[in-house]
N, C-alpha and C positions, 0 to 999 in steps of 0.2 A: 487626590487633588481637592482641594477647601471649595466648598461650592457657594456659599455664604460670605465669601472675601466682598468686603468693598460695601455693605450693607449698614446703614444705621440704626440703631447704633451699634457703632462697630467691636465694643468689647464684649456685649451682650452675646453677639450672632457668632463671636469666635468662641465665647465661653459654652452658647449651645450646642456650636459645631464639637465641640472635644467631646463634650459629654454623650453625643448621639456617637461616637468613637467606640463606646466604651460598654459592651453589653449591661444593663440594667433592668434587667425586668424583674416584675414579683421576687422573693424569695432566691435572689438572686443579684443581691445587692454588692457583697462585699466589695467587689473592684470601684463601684463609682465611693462605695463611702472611703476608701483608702485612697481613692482621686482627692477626695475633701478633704481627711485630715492632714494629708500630704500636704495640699494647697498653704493649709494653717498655720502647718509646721515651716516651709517654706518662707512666709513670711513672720513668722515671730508673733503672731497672736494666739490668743489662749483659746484652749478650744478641748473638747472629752469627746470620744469617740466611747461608743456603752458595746455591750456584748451581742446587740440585737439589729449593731453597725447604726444607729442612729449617728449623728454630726450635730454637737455644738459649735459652734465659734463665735468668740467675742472678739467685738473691736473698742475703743474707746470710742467719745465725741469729739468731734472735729473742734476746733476755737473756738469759741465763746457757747460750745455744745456742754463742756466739761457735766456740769451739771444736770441739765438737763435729765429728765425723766427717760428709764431706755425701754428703748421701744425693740420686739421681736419680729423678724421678717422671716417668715416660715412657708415650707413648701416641703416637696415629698420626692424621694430622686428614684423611685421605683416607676417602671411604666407597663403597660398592659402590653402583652406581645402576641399580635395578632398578623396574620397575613393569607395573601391569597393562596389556593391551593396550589398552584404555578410556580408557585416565590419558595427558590433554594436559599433563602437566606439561613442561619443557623443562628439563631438568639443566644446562644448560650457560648459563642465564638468570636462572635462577628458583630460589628456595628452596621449602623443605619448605612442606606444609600441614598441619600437626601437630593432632593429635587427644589428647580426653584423655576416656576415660569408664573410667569407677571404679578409677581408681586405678591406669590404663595409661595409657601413651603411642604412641604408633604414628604415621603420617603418612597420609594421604588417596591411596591406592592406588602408592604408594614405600615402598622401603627407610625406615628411618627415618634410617639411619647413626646409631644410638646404639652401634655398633662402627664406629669409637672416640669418636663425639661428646662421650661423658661422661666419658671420659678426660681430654679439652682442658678440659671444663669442668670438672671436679671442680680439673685445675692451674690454671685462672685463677684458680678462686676463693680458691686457698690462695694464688697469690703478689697478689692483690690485697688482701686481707685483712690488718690489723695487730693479730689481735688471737688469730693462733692459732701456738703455741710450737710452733719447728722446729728441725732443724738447718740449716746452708747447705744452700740447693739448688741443684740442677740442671735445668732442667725441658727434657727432652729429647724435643720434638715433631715427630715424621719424618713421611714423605712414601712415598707409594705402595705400603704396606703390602699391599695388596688384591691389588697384581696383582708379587709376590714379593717383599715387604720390598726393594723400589729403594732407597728412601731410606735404609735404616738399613744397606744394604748401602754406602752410597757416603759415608755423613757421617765426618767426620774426628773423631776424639775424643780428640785427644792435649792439647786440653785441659781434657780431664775428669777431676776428681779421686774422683769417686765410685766406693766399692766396692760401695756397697749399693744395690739397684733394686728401687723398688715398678714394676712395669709394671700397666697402669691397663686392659688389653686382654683381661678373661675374662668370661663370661656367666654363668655361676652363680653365686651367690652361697652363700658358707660352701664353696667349692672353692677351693684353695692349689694352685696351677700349679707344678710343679717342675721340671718335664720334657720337651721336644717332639719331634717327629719335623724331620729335617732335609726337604726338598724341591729341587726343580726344575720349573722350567714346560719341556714336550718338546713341540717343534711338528711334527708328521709333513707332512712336505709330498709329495702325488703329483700327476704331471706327468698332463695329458689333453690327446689331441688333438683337435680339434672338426671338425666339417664343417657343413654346410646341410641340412635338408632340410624335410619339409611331413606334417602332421597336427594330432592334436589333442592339443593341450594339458592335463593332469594334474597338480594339485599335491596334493600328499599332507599332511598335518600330524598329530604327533601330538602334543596337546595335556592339559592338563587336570591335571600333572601337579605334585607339592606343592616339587620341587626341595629345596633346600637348603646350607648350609655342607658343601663337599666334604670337609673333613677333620674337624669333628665330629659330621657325621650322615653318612660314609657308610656307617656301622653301622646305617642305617635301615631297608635295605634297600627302597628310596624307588627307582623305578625314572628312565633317567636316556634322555631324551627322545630324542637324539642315538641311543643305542643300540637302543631300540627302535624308532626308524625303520630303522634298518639289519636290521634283523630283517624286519621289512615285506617291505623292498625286496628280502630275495635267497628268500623265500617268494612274490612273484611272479614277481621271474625264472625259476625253477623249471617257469609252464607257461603266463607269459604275455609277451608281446614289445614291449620298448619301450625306450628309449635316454633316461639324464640329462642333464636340462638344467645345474641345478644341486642341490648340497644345503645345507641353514644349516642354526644350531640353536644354542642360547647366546649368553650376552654374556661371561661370566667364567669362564677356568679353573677357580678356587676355586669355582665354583657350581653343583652337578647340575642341568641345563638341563634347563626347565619345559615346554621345546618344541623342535619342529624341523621342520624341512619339505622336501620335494623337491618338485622339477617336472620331470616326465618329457613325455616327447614319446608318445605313445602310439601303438603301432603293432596288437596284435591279444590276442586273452584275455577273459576275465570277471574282471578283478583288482578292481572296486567289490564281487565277493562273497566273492572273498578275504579283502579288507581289513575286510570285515562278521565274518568268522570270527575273522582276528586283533584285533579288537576285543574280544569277549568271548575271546579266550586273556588278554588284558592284562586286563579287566578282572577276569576270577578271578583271574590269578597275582598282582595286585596288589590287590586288595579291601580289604586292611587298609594300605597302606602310601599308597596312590595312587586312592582312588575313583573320583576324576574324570576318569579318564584314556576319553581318546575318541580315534580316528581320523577325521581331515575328508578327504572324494575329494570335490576341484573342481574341475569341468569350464571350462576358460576357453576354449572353441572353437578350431574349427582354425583353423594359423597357418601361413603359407609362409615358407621361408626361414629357419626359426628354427634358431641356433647348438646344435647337440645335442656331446655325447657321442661320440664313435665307439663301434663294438659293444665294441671291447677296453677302452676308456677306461671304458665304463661298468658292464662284468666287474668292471674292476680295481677301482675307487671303493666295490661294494656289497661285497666281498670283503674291501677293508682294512678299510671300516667294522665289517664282521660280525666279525672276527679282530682288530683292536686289543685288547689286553691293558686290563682296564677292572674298576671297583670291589675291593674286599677280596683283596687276594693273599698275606696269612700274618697269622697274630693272636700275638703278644707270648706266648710263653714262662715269662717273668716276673712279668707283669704282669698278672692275670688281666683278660679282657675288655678290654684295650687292643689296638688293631689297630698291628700294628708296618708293614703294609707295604700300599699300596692306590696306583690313582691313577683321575682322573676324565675324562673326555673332556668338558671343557667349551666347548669353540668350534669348531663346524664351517662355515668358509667356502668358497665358491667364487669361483674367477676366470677370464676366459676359458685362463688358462692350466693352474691347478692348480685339486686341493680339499686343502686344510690340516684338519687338526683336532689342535689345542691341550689339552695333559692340564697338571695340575698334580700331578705325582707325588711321593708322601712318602713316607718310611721313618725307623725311628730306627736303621736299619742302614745306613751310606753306600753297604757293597756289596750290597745290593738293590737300593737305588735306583739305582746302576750299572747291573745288570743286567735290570733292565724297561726304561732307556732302552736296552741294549741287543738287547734281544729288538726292541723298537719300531725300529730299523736293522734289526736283520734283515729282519722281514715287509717293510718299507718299501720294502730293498733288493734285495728279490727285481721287485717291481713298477717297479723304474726309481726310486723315490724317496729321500728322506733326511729324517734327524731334524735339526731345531737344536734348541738348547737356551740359555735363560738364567734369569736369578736363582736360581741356585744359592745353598743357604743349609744352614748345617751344623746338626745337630741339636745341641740344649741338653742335656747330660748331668747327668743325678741328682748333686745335690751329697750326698755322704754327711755332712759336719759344714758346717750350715749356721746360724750364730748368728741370721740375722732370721729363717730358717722358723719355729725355735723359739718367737721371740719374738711372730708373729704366732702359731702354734699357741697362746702360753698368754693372748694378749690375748681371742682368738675366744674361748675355753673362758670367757674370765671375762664377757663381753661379750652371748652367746649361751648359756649354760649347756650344752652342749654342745661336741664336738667339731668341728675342720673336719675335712674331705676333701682329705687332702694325695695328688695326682696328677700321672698323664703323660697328655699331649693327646695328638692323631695332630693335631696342625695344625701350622702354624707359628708360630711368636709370636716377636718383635725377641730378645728374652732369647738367643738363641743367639746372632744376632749380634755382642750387644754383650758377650757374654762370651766371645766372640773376640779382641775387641780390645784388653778391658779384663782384663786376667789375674787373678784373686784376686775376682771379682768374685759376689756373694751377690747373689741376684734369686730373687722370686716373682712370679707373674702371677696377678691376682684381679679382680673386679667384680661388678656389682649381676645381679641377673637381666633375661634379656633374652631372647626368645624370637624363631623365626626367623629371623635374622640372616641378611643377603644376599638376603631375599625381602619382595615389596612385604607379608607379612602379621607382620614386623618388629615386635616390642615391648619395650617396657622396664616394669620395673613402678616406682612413684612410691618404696615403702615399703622396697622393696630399695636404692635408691638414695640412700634418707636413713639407713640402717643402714650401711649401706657408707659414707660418707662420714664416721660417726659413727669407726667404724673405723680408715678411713684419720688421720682425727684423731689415735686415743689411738693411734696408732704412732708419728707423727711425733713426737708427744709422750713417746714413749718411750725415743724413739733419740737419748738425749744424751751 
């Protein structure tokens, strides 16, 4: 049953409603981009679907648009898939269960992916529509944005005539995007060697924690699950003896991870009253940012034979974790209260061979970001191990004469009686890429408000989304 019926604006909120229908998440795109070219084909406009499932489509301008310079309306139809531990939902199955009380939207204990849902939906609605005045468009819908702009890294766009880019991918509403920090995702990888042996089993967890968008809250000072388990673990090394099974913790780079856990093999100590103590240290040094934060000791009885750690494997493991280079490392100069340089430790695996942990590192200085992945080689390579690295993405540089800022600056001021908030992000956003490729190219990034974002407690508000769209309108209508 449509939960979103009867909502304005009404093509919009039906166009979101199908899409949250339709599994999409990361690297798991193909159904919503054959929702899109479907859509295209359906109506007779032209449009390229690439190998990496990106979505072109073109519309022509509406009367007296003909001409007109065309403008690109871009967004990203991948969403982060996150949920409570509680929540049967199956991402890879199954669509959202969307919720709507006063005048929010959210999903039933999931990400909502209204970053970028309402992107796609806001451009269905305009190239389905005949009845709202544009220039030619371009509607340039990419793939895998979440996990380092893949798709907007690999699309071809030598047939794109557009100089000017709405990007349809911000969360505050009355904030004009001007500026981002560039990135890379850095995977540490350390080698362990295992043996056999027999005791009692130990998993440790430190939970409870509010997480968040790695590059616009990690000014939150939100603590970041992964790292305070590492903290645990080399506070009981210290006077108690026991060897790693394994360690986990996160799903996504881009997300400060809400949990994490180890299973140690337990050999001799009081660490159940250790771990009582570092509970209330977390629990003070985090009181306002992370209330909930709790440490779980569970005992899973002894076990023979189980693959551990060796003593040096499991030194080395609690040592890189403790010493990895992690949140806020220089604040912008220029920019008050912008964070120019941080990264996050979002994904800690293990395998009988290695433990990996995964950062998504940003800077709006390239040679920073150089050198934390460098620093991250060094510690690495003292222990035997190495850094990879991919989706490298370059930062979006301040346009100083930019004719659509302007013009969206004086629409908002007539539209809002006030001013917007023309800004630089610490995240990522497409906008650098595609002013890479496309030279001359004027772009802003803006949208409705939305709270959470990459966390199952994810919302969008209903009235921000109909004012924004209101918006988006008298631009289009502007730029003739």
């Amino acid at each position: 049953m449509a939960v979103l019926t009867g909502l304005e604006p009404r093509a919009v909120f039906e166009w979101f409603e199908k899409i949250c229908e339709i599994p999409h998440g990361s690297s798991d795109t193909r159904r919503i981009s054959d929702f899109l070219a479907d859509f295209a084909a359906q109506r007779g406009l032209k449009h390229r679907q690439d190998e990496w499932n990106n979505v072109i489509i073109w519309k022509d301008g509406t009367e007296g648009y003909e001409q007109s310079a065309p403008v690109m309306l871009q967004g990203h139809m991948d969403m982060v898939c996150e949920k409570e531990a509680d929540c049967d939902i199956d991402f890879e199955t199954e669509g959202l269960r969307l919720k709507l009380e006063q005048g929010v939207i959210s999903a039933e204990g999931t990400t909502l992916g209204g970053d970028d849902g309402i992107a796609v939906a806001y451009i269905l609605a305009i190239l389905d529509a005949d009845d709202i005045p544009h220039p030619p468009l371009e509607a340039v819908l990419t793939v895998d944005e979440e996990i380092g702009m893949l798709g907007a890294a690999a699309i071809d766009c030598s047939d794109l005539r557009s100089r000017i880019l709405l990007n349809l991918d911000s969360e505050d509403e009355g904030h004009l995007l001007v500026s981002c920090a560039g990135g890379v995702t850095a995977e540490a990888h350390l080698p362990v060697c295992r043996e056999t042996a027999d005791g009692e089993v130990i998993r440790l967890t430190v939970t409870g924690l509010l997480g968040g968008h790695s590059g616009v809250e990690i000014d939150k000072g939100r603590g970041n699950a992964c790292r305070l388990l590492g903290r645990v673990l080399y506070t009981l090394s210290g006077s108690c003896c026991f060897r790693l099974i394994r360690m986990e913790g996160g799903l996504k780079d881009n997300a400060i991870p809400r949990e994490a856990a180890a299973e140690l093999l337990w050999e001799s100590g009081d660490g159940e009253a250790l771990v009582r103590q570092m509970e209330q240290v977390y629990q003070n040094e985090y009181s306002q940012t992370d209330p909930g934060v709790k440490i779980l000791w569970e005992t899973s009885g002894t076990k023979t034979g189980q693959s551990v750690m060796d003593q040096a494997g499991t030194k080395h493991a609690i040592a890189v974790l403790e010493n990895l280079p992690g949140g806020i490392q220089k604040m912008s100069f220029d920019i008050p209260g912008l964070v120019q340089t941080s990264l996050n430790l979002g994904i800690m695996k293990t395998t009988d061979e290695e433990v990996s942990f995964s950062f998504s590192v940003r800077s709006s200085a390239g040679t920073e970001k150089e050198e934390l992945v460098q620093r991250m080689n060094c510690l690495m390579g003292a222990f035997g191990g190495n850094v990879t690295c991919t989706g490298d993405y370059p930062a979006w540089e301040y346009r100083k004469d930019s004719p659509l800022r302007d013009l969206m600056i004086r629409i908002y001021e007539e539209q809002y009686g006030e001013k917007p908030v023309v800004e630089a992000l610490h995240a990522g956003v497409e906008c650098g890429l595609f002013a890479g490729k496309l030279p001359g190219l004027d772009c802003v990034s803006f949208g409705p408000d939305m709270d959470d974002i990459h966390t199952p407690k994810e919302s969008m508000n209903v009235d921000s989304v109909r004012r924004t769209w209101e918006y988006v309108l008298e631009i289009l209508k502007r730029l003739k």
